[in-house]
SETORMAR-953675 format. One record per atom (N, C-alpha, C): residue in one letter; chain; z, y, x. Coordinates in steps of 0.2 Angstrom, whole numbers, plus 5000, padded with zeros to 4 digits. Atoms other than C-alpha are relative to their C-alpha. Layout:
a|A|Z|Y|X
...
***
This chain:
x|A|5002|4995|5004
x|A|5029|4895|5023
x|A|4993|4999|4997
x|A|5004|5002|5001
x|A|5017|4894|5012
x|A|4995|5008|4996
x|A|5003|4992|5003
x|A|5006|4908|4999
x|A|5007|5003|4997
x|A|4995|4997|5003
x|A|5021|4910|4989
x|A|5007|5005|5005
x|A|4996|4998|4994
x|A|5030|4917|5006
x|A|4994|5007|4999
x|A|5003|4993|4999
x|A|5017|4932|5004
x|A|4994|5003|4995
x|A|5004|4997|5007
x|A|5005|4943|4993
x|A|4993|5002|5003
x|A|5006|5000|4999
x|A|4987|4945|4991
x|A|5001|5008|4997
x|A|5002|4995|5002
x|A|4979|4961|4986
x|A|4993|4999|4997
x|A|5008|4999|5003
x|A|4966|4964|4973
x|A|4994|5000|5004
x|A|5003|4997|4997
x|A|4954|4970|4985
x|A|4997|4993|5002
x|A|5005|5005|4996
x|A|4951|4952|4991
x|A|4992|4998|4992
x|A|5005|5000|5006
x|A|4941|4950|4971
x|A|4997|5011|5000
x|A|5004|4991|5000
x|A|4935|4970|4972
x|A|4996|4998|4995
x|A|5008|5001|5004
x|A|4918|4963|4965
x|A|5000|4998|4992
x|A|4995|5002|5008
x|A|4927|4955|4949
x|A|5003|5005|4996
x|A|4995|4994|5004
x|A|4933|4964|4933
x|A|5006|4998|5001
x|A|4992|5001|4999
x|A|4951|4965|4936
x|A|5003|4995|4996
x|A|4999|5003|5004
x|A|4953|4956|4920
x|A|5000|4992|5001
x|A|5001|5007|4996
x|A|4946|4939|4928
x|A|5003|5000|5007
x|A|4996|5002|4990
x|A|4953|4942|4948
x|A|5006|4998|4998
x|A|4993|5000|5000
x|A|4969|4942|4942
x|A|5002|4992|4998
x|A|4998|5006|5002
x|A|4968|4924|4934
x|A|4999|4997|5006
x|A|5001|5003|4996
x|A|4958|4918|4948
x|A|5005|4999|5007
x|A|4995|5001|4995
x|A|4971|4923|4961
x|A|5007|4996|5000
x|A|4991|5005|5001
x|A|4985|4914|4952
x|A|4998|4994|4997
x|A|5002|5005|4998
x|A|4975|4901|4951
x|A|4998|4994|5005
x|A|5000|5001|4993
x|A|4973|4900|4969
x|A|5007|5000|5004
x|A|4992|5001|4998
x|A|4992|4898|4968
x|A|5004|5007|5004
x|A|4996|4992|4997
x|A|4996|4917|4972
x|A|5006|5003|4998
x|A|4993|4999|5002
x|A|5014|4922|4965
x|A|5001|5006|5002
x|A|4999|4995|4998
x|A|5014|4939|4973
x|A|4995|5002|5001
x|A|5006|4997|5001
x|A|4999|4951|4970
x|A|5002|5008|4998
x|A|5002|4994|5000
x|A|4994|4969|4973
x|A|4996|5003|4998
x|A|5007|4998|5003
x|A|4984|4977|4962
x|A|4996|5008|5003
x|A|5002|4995|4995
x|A|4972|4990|4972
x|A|4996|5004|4994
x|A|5006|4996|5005
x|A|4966|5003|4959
x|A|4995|5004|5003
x|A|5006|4997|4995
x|A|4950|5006|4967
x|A|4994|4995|5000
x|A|5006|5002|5002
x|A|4931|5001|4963
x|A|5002|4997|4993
x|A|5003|5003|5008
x|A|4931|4987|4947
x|A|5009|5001|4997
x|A|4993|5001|5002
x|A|4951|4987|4947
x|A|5003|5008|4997
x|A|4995|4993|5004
x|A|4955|5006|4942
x|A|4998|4999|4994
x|A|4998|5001|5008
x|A|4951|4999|4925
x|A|5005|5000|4998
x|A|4996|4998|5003
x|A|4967|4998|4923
x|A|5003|5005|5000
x|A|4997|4993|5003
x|A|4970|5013|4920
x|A|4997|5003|4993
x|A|5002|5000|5006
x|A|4960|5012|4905
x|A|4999|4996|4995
x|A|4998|5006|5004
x|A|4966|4997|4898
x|A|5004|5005|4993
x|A|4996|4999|5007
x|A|4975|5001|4879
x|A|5009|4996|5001
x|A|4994|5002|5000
x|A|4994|4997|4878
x|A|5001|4993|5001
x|A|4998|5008|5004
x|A|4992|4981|4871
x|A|4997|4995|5006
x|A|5003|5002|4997
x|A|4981|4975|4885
x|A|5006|4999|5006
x|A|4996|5000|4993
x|A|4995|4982|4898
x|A|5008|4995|4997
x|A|4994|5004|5001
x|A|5009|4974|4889
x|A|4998|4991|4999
x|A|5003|5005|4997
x|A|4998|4956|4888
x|A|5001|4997|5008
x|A|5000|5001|4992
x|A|4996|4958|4907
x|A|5008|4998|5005
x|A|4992|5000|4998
x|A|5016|4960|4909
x|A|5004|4993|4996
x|A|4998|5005|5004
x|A|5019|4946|4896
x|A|4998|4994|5004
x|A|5002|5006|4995
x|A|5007|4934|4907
x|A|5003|5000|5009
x|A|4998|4999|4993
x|A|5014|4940|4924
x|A|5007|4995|4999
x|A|4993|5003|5001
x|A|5033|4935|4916
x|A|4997|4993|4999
x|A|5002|5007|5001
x|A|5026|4917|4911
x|A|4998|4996|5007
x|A|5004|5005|4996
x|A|5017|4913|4926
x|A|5006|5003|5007
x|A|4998|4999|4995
x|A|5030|4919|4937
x|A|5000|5006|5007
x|A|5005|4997|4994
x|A|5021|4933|4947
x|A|5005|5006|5001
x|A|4997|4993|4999
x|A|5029|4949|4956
x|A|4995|5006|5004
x|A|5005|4995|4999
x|A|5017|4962|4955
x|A|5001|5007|5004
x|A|5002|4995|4996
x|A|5015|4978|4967
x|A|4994|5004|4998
x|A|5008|4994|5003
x|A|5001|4992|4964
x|A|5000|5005|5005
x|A|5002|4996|4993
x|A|4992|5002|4976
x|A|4996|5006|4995
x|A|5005|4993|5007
x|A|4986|5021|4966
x|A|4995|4999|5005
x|A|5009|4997|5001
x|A|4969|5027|4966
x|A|5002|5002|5006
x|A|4999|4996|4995
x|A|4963|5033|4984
x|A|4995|5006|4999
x|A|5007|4994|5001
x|A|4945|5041|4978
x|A|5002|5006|4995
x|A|4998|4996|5008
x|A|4947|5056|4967
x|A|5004|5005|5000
x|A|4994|4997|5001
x|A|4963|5060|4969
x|A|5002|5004|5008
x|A|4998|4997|4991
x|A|4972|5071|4985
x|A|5009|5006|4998
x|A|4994|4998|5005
x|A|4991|5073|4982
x|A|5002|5008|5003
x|A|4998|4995|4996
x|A|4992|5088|4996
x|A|4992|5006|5001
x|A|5007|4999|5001
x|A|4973|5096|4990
x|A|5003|5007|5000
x|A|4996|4994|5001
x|A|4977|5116|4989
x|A|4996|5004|4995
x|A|5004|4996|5006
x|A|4966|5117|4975
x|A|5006|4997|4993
x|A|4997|5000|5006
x|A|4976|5120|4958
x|A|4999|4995|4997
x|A|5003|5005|5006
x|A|4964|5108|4948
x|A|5002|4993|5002
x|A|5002|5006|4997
x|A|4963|5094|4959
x|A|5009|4997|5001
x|A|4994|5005|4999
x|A|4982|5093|4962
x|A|5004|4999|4993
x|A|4999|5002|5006
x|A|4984|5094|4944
x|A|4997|4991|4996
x|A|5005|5005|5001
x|A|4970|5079|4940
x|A|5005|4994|5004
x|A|4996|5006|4994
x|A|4981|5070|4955
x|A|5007|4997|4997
x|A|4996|5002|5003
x|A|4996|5072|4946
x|A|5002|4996|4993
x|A|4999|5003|5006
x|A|4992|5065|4930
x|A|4997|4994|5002
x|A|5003|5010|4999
x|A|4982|5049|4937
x|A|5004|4996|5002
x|A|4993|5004|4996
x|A|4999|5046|4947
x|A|5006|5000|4995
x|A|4998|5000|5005
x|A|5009|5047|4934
x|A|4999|4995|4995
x|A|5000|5005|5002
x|A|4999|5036|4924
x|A|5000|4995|5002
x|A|4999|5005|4996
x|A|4999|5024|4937
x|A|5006|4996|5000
x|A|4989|4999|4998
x|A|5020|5026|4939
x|A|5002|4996|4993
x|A|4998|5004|5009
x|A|5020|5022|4919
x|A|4997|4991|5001
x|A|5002|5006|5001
x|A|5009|5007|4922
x|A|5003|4995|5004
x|A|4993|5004|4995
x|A|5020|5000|4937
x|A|5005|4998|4997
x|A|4993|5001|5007
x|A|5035|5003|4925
x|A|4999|4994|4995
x|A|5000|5006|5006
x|A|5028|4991|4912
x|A|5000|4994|5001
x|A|5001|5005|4998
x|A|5022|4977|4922
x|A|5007|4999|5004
x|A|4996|5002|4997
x|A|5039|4978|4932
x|A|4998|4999|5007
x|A|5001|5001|4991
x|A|5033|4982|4952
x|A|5004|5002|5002
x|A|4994|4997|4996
x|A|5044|4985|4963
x|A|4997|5008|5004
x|A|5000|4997|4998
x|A|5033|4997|4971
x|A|4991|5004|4999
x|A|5009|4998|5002
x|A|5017|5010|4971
x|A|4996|5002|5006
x|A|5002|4995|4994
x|A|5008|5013|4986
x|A|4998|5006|4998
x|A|5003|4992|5000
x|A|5001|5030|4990
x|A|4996|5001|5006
x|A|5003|4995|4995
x|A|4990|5038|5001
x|A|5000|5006|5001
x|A|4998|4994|4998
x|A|4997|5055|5007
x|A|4995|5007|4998
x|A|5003|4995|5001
x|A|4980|5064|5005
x|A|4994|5001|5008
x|A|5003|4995|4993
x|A|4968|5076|5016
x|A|5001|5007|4999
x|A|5001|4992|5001
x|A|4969|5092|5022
x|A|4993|5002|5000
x|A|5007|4997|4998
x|A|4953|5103|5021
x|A|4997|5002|5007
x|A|5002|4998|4995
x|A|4954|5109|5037
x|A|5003|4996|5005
x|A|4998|5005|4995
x|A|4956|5101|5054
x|A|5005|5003|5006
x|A|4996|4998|4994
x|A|4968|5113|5063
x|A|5008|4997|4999
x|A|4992|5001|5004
x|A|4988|5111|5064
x|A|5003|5002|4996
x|A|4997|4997|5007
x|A|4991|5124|5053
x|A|4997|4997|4993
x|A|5003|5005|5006
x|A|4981|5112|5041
x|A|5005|4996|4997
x|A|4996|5006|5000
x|A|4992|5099|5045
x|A|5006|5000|4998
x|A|4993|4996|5003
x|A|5009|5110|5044
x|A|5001|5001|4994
x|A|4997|5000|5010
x|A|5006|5115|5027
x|A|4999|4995|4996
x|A|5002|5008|5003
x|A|4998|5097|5022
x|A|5009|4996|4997
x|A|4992|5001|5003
x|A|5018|5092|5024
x|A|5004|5003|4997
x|A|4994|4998|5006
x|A|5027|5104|5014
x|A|4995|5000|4993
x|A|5004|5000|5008
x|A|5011|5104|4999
x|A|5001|4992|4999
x|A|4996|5006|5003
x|A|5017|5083|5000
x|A|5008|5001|5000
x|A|4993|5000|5002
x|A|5035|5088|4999
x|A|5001|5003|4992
x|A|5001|4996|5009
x|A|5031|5099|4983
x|A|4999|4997|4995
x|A|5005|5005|5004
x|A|5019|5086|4976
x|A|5006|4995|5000
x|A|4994|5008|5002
x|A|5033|5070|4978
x|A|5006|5003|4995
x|A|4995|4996|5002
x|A|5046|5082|4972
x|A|4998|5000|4992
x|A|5002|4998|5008
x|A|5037|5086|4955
x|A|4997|4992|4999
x|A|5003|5007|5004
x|A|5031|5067|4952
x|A|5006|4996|5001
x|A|4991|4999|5005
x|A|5049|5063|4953
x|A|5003|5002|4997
x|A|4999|4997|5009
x|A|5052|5074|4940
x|A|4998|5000|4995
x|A|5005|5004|5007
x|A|5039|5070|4930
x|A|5000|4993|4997
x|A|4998|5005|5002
x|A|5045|5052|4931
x|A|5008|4998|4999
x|A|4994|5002|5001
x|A|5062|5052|4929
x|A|4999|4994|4994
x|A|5000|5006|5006
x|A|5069|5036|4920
x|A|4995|4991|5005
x|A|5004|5004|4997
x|A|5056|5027|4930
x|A|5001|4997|5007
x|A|4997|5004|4996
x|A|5061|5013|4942
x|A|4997|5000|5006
x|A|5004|5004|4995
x|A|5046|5010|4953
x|A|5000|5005|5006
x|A|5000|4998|4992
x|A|5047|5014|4971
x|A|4993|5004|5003
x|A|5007|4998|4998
x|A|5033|5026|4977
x|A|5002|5002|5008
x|A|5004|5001|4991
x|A|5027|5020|4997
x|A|4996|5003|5004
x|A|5006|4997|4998
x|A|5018|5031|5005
x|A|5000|4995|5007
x|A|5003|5005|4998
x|A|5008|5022|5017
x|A|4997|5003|5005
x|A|5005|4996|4994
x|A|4999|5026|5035
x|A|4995|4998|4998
x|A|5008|4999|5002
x|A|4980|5029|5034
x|A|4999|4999|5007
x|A|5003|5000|4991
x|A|4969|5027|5047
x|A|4999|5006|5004
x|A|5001|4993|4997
x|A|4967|5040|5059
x|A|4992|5003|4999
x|A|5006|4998|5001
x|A|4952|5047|5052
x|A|5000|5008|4999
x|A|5002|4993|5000
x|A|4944|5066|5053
x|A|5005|5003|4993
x|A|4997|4996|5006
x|A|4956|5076|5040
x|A|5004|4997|4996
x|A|4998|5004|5002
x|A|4966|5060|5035
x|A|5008|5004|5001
x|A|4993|5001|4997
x|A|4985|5065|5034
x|A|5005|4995|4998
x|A|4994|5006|5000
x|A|4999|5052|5036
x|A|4998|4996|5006
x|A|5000|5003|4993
x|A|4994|5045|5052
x|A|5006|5000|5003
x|A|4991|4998|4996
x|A|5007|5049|5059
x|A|5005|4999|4998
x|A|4995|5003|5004
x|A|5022|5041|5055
x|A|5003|5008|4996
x|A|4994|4993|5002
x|A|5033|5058|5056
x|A|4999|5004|4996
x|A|5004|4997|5007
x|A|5021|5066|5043
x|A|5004|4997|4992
x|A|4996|5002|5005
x|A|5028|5053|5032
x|A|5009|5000|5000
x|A|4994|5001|4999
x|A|5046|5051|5038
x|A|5005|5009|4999
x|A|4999|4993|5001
x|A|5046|5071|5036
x|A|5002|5000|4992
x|A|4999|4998|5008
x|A|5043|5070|5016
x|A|5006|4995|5001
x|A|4995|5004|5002
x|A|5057|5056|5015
x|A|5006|5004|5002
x|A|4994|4998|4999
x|A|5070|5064|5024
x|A|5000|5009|4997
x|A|5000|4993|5002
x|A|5066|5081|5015
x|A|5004|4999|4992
x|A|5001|5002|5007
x|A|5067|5074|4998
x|A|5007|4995|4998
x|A|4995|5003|4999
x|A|5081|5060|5002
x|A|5001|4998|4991
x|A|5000|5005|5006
x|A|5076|5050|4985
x|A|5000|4991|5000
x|A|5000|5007|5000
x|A|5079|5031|4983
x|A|4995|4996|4998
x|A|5007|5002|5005
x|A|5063|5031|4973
x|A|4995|5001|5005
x|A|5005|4999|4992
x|A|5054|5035|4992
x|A|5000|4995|5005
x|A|4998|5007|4992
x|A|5051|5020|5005
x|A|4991|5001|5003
x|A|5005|4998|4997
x|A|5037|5018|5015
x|A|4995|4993|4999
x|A|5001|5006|4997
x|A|5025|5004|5018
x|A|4994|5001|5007
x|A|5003|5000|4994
x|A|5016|5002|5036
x|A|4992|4996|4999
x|A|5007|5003|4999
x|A|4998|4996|5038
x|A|4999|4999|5007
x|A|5003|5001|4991
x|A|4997|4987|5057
x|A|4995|5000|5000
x|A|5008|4998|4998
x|A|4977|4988|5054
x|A|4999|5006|5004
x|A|5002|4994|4997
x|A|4977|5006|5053
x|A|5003|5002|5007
x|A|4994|4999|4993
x|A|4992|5008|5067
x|A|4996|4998|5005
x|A|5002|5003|4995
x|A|4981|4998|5077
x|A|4995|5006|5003
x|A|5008|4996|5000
x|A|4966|5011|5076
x|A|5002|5009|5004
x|A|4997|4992|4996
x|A|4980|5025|5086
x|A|5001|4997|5005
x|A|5001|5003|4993
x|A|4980|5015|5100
x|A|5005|4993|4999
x|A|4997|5008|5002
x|A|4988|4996|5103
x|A|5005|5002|4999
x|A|4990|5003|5001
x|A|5007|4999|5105
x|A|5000|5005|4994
x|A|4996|4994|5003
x|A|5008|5012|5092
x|A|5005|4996|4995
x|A|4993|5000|5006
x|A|5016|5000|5078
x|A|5005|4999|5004
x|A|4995|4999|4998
x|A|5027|4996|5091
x|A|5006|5007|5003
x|A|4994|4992|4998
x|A|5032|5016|5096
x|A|5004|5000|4993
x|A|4994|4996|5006
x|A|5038|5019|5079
x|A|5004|4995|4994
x|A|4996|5005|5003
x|A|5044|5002|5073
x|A|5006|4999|4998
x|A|4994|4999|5000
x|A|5062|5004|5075
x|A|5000|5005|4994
x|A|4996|4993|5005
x|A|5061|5022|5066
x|A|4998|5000|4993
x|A|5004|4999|5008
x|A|5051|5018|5048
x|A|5004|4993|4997
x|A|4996|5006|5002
x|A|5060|5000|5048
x|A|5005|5002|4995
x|A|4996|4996|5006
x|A|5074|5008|5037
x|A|4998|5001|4993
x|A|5001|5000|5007
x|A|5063|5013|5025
x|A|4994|4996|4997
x|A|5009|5003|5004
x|A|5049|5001|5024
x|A|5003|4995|4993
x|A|5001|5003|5004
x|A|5046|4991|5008
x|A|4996|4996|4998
x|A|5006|5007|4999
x|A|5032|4980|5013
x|A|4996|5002|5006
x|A|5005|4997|4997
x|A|5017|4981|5025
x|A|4993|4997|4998
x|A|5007|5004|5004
x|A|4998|4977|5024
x|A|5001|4998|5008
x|A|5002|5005|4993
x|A|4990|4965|5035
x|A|4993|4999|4999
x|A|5008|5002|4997
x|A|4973|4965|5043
x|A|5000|5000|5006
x|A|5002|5000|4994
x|A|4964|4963|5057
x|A|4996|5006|5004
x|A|5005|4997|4998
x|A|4953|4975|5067
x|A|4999|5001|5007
x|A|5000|4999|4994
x|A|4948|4981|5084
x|A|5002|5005|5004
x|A|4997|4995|4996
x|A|4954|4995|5087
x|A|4995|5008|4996
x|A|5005|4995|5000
x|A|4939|5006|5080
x|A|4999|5002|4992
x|A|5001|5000|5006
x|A|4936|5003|5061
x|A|5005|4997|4996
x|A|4995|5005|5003
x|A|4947|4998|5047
x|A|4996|4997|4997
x|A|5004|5004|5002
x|A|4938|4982|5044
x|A|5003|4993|4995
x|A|4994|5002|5003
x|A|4952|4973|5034
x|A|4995|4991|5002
x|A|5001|5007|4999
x|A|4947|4957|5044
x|A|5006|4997|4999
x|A|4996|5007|5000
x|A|4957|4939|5043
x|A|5004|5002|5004
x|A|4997|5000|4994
x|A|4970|4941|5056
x|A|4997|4993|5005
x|A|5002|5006|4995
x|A|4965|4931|5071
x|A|4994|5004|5001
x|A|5006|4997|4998
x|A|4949|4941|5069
x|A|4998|5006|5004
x|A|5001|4994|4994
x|A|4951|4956|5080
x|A|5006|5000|5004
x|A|4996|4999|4995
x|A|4964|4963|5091
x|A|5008|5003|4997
x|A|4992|5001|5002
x|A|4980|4967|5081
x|A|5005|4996|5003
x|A|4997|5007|4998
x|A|4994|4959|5091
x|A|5004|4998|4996
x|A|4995|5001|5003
x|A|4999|4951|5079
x|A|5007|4992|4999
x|A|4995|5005|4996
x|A|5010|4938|5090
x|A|5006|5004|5000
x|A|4995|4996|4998
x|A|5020|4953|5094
x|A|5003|5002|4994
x|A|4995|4998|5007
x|A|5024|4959|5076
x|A|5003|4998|4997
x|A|4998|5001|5006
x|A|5027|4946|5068
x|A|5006|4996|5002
x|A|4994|5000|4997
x|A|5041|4942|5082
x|A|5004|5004|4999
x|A|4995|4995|5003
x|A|5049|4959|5077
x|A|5002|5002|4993
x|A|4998|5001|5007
x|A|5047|4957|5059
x|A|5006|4994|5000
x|A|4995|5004|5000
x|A|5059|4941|5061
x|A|5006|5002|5005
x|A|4992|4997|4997
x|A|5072|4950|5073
x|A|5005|5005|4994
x|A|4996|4996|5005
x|A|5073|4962|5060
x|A|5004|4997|4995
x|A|4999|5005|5005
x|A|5075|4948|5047
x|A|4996|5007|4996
x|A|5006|4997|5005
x|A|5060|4957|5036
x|A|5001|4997|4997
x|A|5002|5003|5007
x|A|5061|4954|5018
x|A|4996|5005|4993
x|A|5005|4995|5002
x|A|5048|4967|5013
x|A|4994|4995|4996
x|A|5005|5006|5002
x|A|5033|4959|5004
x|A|4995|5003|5007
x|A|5005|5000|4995
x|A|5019|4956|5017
x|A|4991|4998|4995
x|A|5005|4999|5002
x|A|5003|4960|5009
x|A|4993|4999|5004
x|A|5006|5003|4996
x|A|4986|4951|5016
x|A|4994|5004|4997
x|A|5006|4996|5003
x|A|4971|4964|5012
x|A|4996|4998|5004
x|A|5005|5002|4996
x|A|4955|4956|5018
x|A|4995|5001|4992
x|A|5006|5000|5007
x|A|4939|4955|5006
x|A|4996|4995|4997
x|A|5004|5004|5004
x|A|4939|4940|4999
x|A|5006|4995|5003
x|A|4994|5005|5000
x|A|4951|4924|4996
x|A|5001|4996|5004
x|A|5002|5005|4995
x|A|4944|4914|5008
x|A|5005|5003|5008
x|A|4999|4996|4993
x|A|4949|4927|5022
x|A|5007|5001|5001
x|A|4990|4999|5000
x|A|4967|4929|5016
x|A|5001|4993|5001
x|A|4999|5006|4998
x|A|4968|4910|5015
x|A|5001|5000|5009
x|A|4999|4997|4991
x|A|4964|4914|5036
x|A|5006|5002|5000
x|A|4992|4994|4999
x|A|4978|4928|5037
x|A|5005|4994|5001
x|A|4993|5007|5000
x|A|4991|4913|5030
x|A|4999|4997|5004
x|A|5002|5008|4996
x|A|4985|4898|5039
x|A|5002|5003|5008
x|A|4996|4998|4994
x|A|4988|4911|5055
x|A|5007|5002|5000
x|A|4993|4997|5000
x|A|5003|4921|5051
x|A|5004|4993|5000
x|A|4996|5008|5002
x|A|5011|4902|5046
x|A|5001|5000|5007
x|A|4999|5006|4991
x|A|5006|4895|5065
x|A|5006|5007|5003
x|A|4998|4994|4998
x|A|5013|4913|5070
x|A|5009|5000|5000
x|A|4992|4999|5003
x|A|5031|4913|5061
x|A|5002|4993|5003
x|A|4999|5006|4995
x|A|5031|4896|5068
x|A|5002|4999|5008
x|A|4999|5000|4995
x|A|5030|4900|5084
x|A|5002|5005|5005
x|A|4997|4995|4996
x|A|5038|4916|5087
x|A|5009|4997|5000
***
């Protein structure tokens, strides 16, 4: 296996205008790239047509099969403020159009926060994300691109931690334009076995996953091999399932994805 067996994420140039990371990665022999709109890369949402339609004409030349991760700052799809879930809806939106152009298979998403930190927080957080997916797949109809909601880490007022927070909106909605993707960092940060308690159940609908490392405490989006994610053990049930999801390396710089591979490689080797 080599890089073309998996996908980087913007996030490892963050520092870089988007304009420049994106050649440097395919440079670096990358074929499969995840654009993170978030710090210097939400520029593209301020790019002019011509700019996005250049970017989709260079991706088709060089071969590349792009992916996009919406905006996390700003926006809060499950907010119970009118404005804010209107602001949310237009940013995703234009995101969903800008996926469509360049031809992604898929959009991540981050589910949101609740304001408050009770259950009833939490109980309504699931049906204001059922409402909310509901109207941006109807405000996108026509539109191919797969919107993946994605586990977060278990942080104070974070929802989607929990797998069944998301497996609730999909099985509510029961759209094709819904899949999931897994992050084993955050998974890891709910205690070790977790991505194995719920492996079997979200596998149906995954569509990729991320890959880092961390210790259990912070999402530190280190190299794999750099903390305690087993990822001996995951990357054994990924190959049982026969996984042909993209596998998404998100560290903080090209060097540390270079890592990720060179272990996932020995890894896939010797599970």
């Amino acid at each position: 296996m080599n890089n073309r067996d998996f996908s980087i994420s913007s996030y490892a140039l963050y520092e870089q205008p988007l304009q420049a990371a994106l050649p440097s990665l395919i440079r670096e022999g990358w074929r499969s790239i995840e654009i993170l709109l978030e710090q210097r890369h939400r520029e593209l949402l301020n790019w002019p047509d011509k700019r996005i339609i250049a970017l989709r004409e260079f991706g088709l030349s060089e071969g590349i099969n792009w992916t996009l991760h919406a905006p996390i700052e700003q926006i809060n799809p499950i907010s119970n403020s009118p404005a804010v879930q209107k602001e949310t809806l237009k940013v995703l939106l234009q995101s969903l159009d800008i996926a469509e152009q360049i031809s992604c298979k898929y959009m991540v998403l981050h589910p949101g926060e609740v304001e408050g930190d009770t259950s009833k927080d939490f109980f309504e957080g699931r049906t204001r994300l059922v409402c909310f997916l509901q109207e941006l797949l109807d405000r996108s109809k026509g539109n191919k691109t797969i919107i993946a909601l994605e586990n977060v880490p278990p942080y104070p007022n974070l929802f989607g931690w929990q797998v069944d927070e998301l497996l609730y909106a999909l099985e509510q909605i029961k759209s094709s334009r819904l899949g999931l993707v897994f992050d084993f960092g955050h998974a890891h940060m709910v205690n070790f076995s977790y991505c194995f308690e719920v492996f079997e159940r979200i596998l149906p609908e995954l569509v990729g996953v991320h890959v880092s490392d961390n210790n259990g405490e912070r999402d530190e989006h280190n190299p794999v091999g750099a903390g305690s994610v087993p990822y001996k053990q995951i990357i054994a049930a990924l190959k049982r399932a026969s996984f042909t999801g993209n596998i998404v390396l998100e560290t903080r710089s090209i060097e540390e994805s270079r890592a990720s591979l060179e272990n996932l490689q020995g890894l896939y080797g010797s599970t």
